[in-house]
N, C-alpha and C positions, 0 to 999 in steps of 0.2 A: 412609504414616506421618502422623500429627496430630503435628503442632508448634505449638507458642505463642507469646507475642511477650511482647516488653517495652514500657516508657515510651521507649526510641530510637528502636523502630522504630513505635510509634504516632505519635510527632512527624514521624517522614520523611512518613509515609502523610498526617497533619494537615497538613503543609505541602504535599503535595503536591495535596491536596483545594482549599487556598486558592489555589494557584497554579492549577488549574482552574477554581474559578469564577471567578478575574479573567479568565482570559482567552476564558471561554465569556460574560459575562454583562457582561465591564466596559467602561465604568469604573463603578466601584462603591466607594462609602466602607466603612469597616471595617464601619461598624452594619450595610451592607447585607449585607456577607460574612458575618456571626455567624447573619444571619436565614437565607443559603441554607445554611448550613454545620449549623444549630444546635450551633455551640458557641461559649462565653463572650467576651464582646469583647475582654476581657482577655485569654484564650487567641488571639483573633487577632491583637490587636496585636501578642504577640511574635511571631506567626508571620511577621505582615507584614513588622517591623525585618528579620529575617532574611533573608526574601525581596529587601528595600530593600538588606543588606548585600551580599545577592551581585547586585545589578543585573539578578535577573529581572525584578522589575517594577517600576513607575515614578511617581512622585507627579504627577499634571494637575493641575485646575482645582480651585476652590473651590466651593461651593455652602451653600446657608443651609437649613437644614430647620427653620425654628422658630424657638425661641427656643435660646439657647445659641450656643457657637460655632460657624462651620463645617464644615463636614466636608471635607476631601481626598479627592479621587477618586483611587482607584488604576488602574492598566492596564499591561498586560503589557511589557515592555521588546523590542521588537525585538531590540536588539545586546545581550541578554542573554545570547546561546548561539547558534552557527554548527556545522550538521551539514553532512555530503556525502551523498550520493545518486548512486549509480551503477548505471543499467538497462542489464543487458549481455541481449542475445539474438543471434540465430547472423546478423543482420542490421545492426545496429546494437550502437553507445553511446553511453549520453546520460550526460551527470554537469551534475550543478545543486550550488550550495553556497546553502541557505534558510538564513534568521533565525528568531529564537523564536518569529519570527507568523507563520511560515510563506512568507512572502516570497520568490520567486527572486531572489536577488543577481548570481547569478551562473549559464550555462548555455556549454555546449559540447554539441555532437552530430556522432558519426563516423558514417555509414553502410559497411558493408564486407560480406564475406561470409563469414560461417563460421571467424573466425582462429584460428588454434591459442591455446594455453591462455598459453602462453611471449609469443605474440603480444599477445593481450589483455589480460593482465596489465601489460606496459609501457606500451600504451596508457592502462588505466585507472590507474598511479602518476602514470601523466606529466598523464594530464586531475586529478585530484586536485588534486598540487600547484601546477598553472597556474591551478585555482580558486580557491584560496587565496590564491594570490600576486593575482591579478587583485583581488582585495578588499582586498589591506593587511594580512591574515594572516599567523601561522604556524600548523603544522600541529597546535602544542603548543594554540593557540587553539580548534581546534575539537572538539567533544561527542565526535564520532565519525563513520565510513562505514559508508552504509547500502547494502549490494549487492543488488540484484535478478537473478534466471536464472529460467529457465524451469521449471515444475516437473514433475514430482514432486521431492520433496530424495527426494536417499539416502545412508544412515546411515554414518559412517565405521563399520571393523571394532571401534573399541574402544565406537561406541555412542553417544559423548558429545558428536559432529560433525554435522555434511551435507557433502554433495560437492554439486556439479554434475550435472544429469542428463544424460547421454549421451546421451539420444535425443533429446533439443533440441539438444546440442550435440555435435553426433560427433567423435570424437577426445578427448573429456574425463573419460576414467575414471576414476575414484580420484583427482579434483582437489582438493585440500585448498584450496578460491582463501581462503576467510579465512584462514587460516594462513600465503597467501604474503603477503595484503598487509596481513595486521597487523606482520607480521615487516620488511616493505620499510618502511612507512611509521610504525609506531610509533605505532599509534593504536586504542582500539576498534573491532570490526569487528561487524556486523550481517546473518548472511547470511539470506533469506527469498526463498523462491517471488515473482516480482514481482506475483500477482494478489492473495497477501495479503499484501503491500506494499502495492499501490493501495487496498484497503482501509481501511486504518491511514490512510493520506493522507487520505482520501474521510471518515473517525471521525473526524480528527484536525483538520483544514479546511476541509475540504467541508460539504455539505448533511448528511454522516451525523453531524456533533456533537451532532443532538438527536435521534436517532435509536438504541433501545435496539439490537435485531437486524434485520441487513439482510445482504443478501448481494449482495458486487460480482461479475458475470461479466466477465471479463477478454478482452478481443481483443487480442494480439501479433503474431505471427508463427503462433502458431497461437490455441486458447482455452484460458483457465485459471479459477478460481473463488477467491473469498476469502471467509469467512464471520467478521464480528462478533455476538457474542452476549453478551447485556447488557452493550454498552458496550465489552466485551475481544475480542481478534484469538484466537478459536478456532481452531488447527490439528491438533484430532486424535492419537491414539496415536503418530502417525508420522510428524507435522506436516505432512500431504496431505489436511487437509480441505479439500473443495472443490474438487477436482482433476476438474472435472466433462466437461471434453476426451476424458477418457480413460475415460467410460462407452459400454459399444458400443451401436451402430445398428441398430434395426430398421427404420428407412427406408430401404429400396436395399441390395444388396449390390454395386455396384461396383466398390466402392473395397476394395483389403486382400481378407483368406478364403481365398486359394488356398494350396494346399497350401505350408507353407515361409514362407507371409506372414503378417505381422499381420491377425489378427481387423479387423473394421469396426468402428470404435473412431468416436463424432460428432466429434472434434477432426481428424482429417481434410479432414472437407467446410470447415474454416476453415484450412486449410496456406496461408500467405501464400504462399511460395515455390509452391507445387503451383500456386495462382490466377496470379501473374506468368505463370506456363511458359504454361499454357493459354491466356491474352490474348496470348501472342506469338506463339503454333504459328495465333491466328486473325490476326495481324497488327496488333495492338494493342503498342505501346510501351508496360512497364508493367514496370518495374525496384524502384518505391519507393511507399511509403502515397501520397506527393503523385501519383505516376501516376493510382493508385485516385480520388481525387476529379477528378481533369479528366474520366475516362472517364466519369465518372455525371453529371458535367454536359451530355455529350453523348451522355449515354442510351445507352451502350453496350451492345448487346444481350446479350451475355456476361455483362457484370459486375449486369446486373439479374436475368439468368438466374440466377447465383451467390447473391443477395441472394435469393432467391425460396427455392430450396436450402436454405440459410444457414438462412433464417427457420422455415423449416416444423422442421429440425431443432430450430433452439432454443425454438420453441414448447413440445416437449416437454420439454426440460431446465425450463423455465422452472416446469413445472405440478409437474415433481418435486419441486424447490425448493421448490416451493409448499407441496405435500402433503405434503414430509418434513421440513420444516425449519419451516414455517408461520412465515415472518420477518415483520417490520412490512413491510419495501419490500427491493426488488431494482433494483440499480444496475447499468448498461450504460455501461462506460465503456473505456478502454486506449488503444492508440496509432493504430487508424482514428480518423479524423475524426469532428466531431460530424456530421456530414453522413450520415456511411454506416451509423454508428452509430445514429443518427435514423432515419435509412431502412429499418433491420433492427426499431429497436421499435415501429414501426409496422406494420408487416405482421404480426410478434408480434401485438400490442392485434388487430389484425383476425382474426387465429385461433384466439385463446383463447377467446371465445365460442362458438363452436362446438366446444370441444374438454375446454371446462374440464364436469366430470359435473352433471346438472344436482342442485338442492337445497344447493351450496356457494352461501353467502352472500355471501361477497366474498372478494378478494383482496389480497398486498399492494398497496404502493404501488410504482410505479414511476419511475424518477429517469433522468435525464441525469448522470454523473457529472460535475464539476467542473474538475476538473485538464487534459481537454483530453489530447494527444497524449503530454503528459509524466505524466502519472498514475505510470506507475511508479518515474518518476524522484522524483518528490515523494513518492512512499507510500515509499520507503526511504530517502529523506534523513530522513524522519519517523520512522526508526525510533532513533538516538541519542539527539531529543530524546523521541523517546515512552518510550524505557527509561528516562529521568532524571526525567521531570517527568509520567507517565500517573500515575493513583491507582489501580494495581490491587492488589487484594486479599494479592499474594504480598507486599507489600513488609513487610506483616504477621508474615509464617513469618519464624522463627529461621535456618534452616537451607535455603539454598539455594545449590547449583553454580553458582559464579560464569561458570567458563571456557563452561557450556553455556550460560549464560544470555545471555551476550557474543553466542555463536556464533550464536544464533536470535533476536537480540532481545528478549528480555525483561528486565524489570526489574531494576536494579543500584540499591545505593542514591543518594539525590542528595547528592552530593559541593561541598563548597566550591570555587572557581577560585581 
């Protein structure tokens, strides 16, 4: 359906546009914001009082351009806006409570095994509201919670949902988890695959703010994918773009094929849990990512074997990317270490030469991602403030599902405190 917009909802999108370039480009005086914005200083100024009335951003220093009077630097307000973030996988939970600059304030991490749904759930109300309290909050104080799981989502029966995927998480069929803890906590809820979470972080934060398309490949407990395209978190017909773990292998049949099993699917050869088993059956203690990095400091033969693996498969994921998406750069990032993570794109970089067809001119760019072991904890706390204050294009449409938009993070309009 085409739908149209009015003067409301072009002033949300204007304001949300000035609220971007302060906080991509400032501090910046008004005159500065009319030239990135091109529109009338007039029109920014009220945009700015508004912004100044709800304590998104913040008046600095002075400066003299000239003749005339000074100009006011503006810059974004930290304690303008407090979201939560919570990466749940069948391993771990991490819950962070960030500021509007994206700031950790606040961090708690459970590691466990696989908890039931009833389990994890109490878990993550109880690390919530000990986030909050630990900062001097109430619950009523903050944007909203950003949940990260493992992906594929799948589609509640009436459509307008996601669940939990059950094969990242066995035992969790038909979990409605937004619905139980928007319900326990009384707060919007944001639920998202965690690799395009880390994404949104990596857009939102990170290296990728000046970056149109790029695509993050996600390392967890197993591999996932998140893809930004000009600027916005693209997820697909059925919000599983990217879900690149779960394209099958023609390197080795091994793993998975026999009769009654899963096909050989590349997200396999990165099963954290599967890599632990096999370091222990050789006598290697390896329970948690922090095991992972002591081994490779002592050059464990296993775990370089695994990276060797590792790499040759994601060579090829990498060139698909390449070839079907043709993004600016591709970002390696999740909860291994920058160490192992470093370790794997390098070996990449030494194979694509020899792999990429010849007569391609170049390729993207490649990155370290930013965030560090917490990536997904940060790319879903970013999802409350990215629905309030991102400039995407929907804020424009008349006519948009609020309850869906809630449920998968997208765009609500920005609301007074």
């Amino acid at each position: 359906m085409l739908t149209g917009t009015n003067l409301v909802y072009t002033k949300q999108y204007n304001l949300r546009i000035v609220h971007e370039v302060i906080r991509l480009y400032g501090p910046l005086s008004r005159a500065d914001i009319a030239r990135h914005t091109e529109l009338s200083v007039q029109t920014v100024s009220n945009l700015v009082k508004e912004l100044l009335d709800l304590r998104l951003v913040q008046e600095g220093g002075r400066r003299s351009e000239g003749r005339g009077a000074p100009s006011t630097d503006l810059t974004i307000n930290p304690d303008g806006a407090y979201a939560l973030g919570l990466d749940l996988d069948r391993d771990h939970l991490t819950g962070i409570l960030v500021d509007l600059a994206g700031q950790v304030r606040q961090r708690i991490h459970v590691d466990f095994d696989s908890p039931s749904p009833e389990q994890a759930l109490d878990m993550m109300c109880d690390i919530a509201k000990s986030l909050v309290e630990r900062q001097g909050l109430g619950l009523d104080q903050v944007a909203g919670l950003g949940v990260g799981v493992p992906g594929p989502m799948h589609h509640t029966e009436d459509g307008k949902g996601y669940l939990v995927n059950p094969i990242a998480l066995p035992g969790w069929q038909k979990i409605p988890l937004a619905d139980w803890l928007r319900d326990r906590l009384g707060m919007p809820v944001y639920l998202e695959n965690n690799a395009t979470a880390a994404a949104v972080g990596e857009r939102w934060y990170g290296a990728g703010r000046q970056l149109g398309t790029f695509f993050y490949i996600y390392f967890g407990s197993g591999l996932g994918g998140g893809l930004v395209m000009n600027g916005q978190p693209y997820g697909g017909f059925t919000g599983n773009a990217g879900e690149i773990g779960y394209l099958p292998t023609i390197l080795g049949r091994g793993i998975g094929g026999s009769a009654g099993e899963e096909p050989p699917y590349v997200g396999q050869r990165f099963n954290m849990p599967r890599l632990y088993a096999r370091l222990r059956e050789e006598g290697s203690d390896a329970h948690l990512l922090e095991d992972l990095d002591r081994l490779l400091a002592e050059e464990n033969p296993t775990l370089l074997e695994w990276m060797d693996d590792a790499s040759d498969h994601l060579t090829g994921l990498v060139l698909a990317i390449e070839y079907v998406l043709d993004p600016e750069a591709i970002c390696f990032g999740g909860r291994l270490s920058d160490r192992i993570v470093g370790g794997l794109m390098e070996r990449v970089a030494r194979q694509l030469p020899e792999r990429r067809i010849t007569g391609k001119a170049s390729g993207p760019k490649y990155f370290l991602a930013t965030a560090g072991v917490d990536a997904g904890a940060l790319g879903v706390a970013t999802l409350p403030i990215y629905a309030v204050f991102a400039p995407e294009h929907t804020v424009l449409l008349k006519q948009r599902r609020e309850q869906g938009n809630i449920e998968r993070g997208l765009p609500r309009p920005i609301a007074s405190r």
